[in-house]
N, C-alpha and C positions, 0 to 999 in steps of 0.2 A: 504493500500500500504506500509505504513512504517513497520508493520511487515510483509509481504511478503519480505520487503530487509533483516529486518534481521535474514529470518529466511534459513534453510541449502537447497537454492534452488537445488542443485544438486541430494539429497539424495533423493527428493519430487521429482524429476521428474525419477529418477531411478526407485524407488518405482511402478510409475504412468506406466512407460514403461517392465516393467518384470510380472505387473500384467496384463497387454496388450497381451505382448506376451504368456501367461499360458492360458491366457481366450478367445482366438480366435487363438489360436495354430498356429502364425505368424512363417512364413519362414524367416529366416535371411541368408537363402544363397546370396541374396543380396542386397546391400546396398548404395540407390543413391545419392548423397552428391549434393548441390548447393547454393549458396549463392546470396545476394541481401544487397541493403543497403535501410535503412531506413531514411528519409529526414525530417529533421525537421526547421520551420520558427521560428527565432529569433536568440540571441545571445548566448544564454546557456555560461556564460560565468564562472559558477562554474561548469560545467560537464567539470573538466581539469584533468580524470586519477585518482587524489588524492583517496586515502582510507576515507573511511564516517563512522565514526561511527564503525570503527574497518573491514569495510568490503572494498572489492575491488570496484573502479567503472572505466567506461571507458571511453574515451574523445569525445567529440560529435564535430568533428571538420571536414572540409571539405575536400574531399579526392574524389577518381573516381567514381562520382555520376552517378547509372545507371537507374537513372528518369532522365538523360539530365538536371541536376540542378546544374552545380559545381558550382554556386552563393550560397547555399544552406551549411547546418553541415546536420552530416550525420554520423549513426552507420552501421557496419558491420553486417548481419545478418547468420549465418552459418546454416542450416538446412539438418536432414541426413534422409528420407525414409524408407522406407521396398520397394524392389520392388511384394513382395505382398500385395496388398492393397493400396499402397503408404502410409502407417503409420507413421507420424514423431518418431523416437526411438532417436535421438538427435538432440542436438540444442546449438547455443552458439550465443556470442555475443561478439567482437573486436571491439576496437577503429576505429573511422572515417574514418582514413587514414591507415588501414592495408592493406597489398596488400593479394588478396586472397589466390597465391601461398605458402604464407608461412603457412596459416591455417592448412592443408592435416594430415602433419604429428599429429600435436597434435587432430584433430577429429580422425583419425582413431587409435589412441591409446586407446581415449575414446572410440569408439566402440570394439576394442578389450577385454578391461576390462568387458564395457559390457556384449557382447556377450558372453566370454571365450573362446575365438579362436581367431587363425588369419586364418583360414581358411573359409571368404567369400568374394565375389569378390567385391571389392569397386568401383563404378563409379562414376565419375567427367568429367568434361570437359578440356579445354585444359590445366589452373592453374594447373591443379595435375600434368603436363607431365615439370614436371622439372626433373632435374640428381637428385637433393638432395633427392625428394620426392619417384619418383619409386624406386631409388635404397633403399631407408629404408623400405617402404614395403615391397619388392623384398627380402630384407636380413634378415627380421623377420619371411618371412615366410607368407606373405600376397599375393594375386591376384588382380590386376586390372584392369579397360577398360578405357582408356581415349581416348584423341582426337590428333592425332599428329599437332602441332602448324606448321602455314606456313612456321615460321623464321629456324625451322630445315631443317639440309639439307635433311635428310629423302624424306623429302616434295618435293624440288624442283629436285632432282634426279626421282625421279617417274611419277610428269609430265613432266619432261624432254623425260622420257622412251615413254610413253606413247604416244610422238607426231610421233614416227615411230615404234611403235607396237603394238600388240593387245594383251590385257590382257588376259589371260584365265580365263575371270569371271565363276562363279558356279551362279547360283539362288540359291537363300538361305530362300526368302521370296516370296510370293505372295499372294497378298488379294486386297478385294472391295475399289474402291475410296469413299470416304468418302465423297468427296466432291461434287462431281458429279454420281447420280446413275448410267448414261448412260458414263460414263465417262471408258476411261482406266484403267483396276487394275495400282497399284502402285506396281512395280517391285524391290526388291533389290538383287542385284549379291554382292558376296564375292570373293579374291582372295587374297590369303598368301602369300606374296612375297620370294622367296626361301632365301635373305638374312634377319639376324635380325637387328635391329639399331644398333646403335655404340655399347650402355652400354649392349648389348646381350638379347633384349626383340623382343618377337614375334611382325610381323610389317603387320596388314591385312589392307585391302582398298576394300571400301564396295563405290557399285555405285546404285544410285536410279534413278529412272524413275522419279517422283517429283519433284528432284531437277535438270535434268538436264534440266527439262520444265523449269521449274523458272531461271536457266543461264541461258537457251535460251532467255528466255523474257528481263528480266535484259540486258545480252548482245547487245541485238537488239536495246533495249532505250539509251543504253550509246552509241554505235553507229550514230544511228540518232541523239540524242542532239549536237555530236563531228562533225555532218558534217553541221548541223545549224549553229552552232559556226564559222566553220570556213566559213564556203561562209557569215557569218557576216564579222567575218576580211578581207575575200578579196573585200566586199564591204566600209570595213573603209580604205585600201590601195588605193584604186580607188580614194577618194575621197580627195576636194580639201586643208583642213586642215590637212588632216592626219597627226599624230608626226609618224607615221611610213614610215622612210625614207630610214633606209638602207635596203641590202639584208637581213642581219644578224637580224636587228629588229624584219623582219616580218616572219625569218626562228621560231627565240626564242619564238614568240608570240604564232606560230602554232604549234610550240611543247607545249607548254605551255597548250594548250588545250587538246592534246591527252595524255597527264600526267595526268591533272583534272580528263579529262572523264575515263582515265583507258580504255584505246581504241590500246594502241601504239602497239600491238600483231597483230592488224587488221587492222589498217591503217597506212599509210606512208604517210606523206606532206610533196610535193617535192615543193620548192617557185625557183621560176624562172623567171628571167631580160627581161623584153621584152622596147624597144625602141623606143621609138615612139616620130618623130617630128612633131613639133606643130609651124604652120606660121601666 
């Protein structure tokens, strides 16, 4: 291990990946980018960044743990495919606490060099869909597919649209359910929205038969837990200790649930005074 650090890991896996692609004649038109972090028990309390022995190292410190560990340190792990074959062609490693958005630009430089092009199309998920990032591939002379993130407005203007129109979907895919022989194929429709986003990028929205079973289901459980919830609270209102006394307590309480549940598009609690003497 200690000469594996100090020896020119870069060159060795270069090396390892151009003889890859020569000896199974890999397609590098495209290239799928994803990352994950690696968790580790204990204190690592000399893994703090410093250079070791003349070499670089990275900090093993706790940062957005995506094993559901933030008690846990934890390195950044960057990984880039072939989407033929799924062959890893690169790889890296950031500090614990890197946000993955800032990765994008320095992998896909590394794959540029690799490659000698900026002409293949890099995919990622929603991290790569920043202004910094598109637009430096976009300006080098790169392609990409990302995922448009909910907080743009892109996002909420389209389902906005959508709740009084009909999209002019295309089918674009059709195959066997995988999951179920006897089952439904899995359907996905494409549709180009005639404007582009802000920063002047193509803006398509693809719909699947799969996932709109899964919101359907989804949907239906946050539903029903949100109205168990509440005929709970109208049974703690009823009741002889209750701390909920005013209108207002038990109006905030019942909103309070359909926040939780993520329900407040489908249902509406209306809380209302009723008067009753007691002799």
């Amino acid at each position: 291990m200690d000469a594996l650090f100090r020896a020119d890991r870069a060159t060795l896996m270069t090396e390892i990946v151009v003889h890859a692609v020569e000896e199974f004649d890999l397609d590098l038109n495209q290239l799928n980018n994803d990352s994950t972090t690696v968790t580790f028990t204990g204190e690592y309390a000399r893994a703090d960044g410093k250079p070791a022995r003349g070499r670089p190292t990275h900090r093993i410190i706790q940062g957005h743990n995506k094993d559901f560990r933030p008690d846990l340190k934890q390195l950044l792990f960057i990984l880039t495919t072939t989407a033929d074959g799924a062959v890893p062609i690169f790889s890296h490693v950031d500090h614990g606490n890197t946000s993955d958005d800032t990765t994008h630009i320095r992998t896909w430089e590394s794959l540029r060099k690799l490659t000698g092009t900026a002409d293949f199309r890099y995919v990622a998920d929603c991290k790569l869909c920043t202004v910094q990032n598109l637009s430096y591939i976009a300006t080098h002379g790169g392609r990409f597919v990302t995922v448009i993130p909910a907080t743009w407005r892109e996002h909420a203007q389209f389902h906005t649209w959508l709740r009084s129109h009909a999209a002019p979907w295309i089918e674009v895919l059709r195959k066997a359910n995988l999951r179920r022989k006897d089952g439904p194929a899995d359907v996905y429709r494409g549709y180009e929205h005639p404007l582009r986003s802000a920063q002047g990028f193509r803006v398509l929205w693809y719909w699947s038969s799969q996932k709109e079973t899964l919101d359907r289901l989804a949907r239906e459980h946050r539903i029903e837990a949100a109205d168990k919830a509440l005929q709970a609270l109208a049974a703690r209102v009823g009741a002889p200790r209750s701390r909920l006394k005013s209108l207002e307590q038990v109006s905030a309480a019942a909103q309070k649930i359909l926040q939780e549940k993520q329900v407040e598009r489908f249902i509406r609690a209306e809380v209302t005074l009723l008067e009753e003497e007691r002799f």
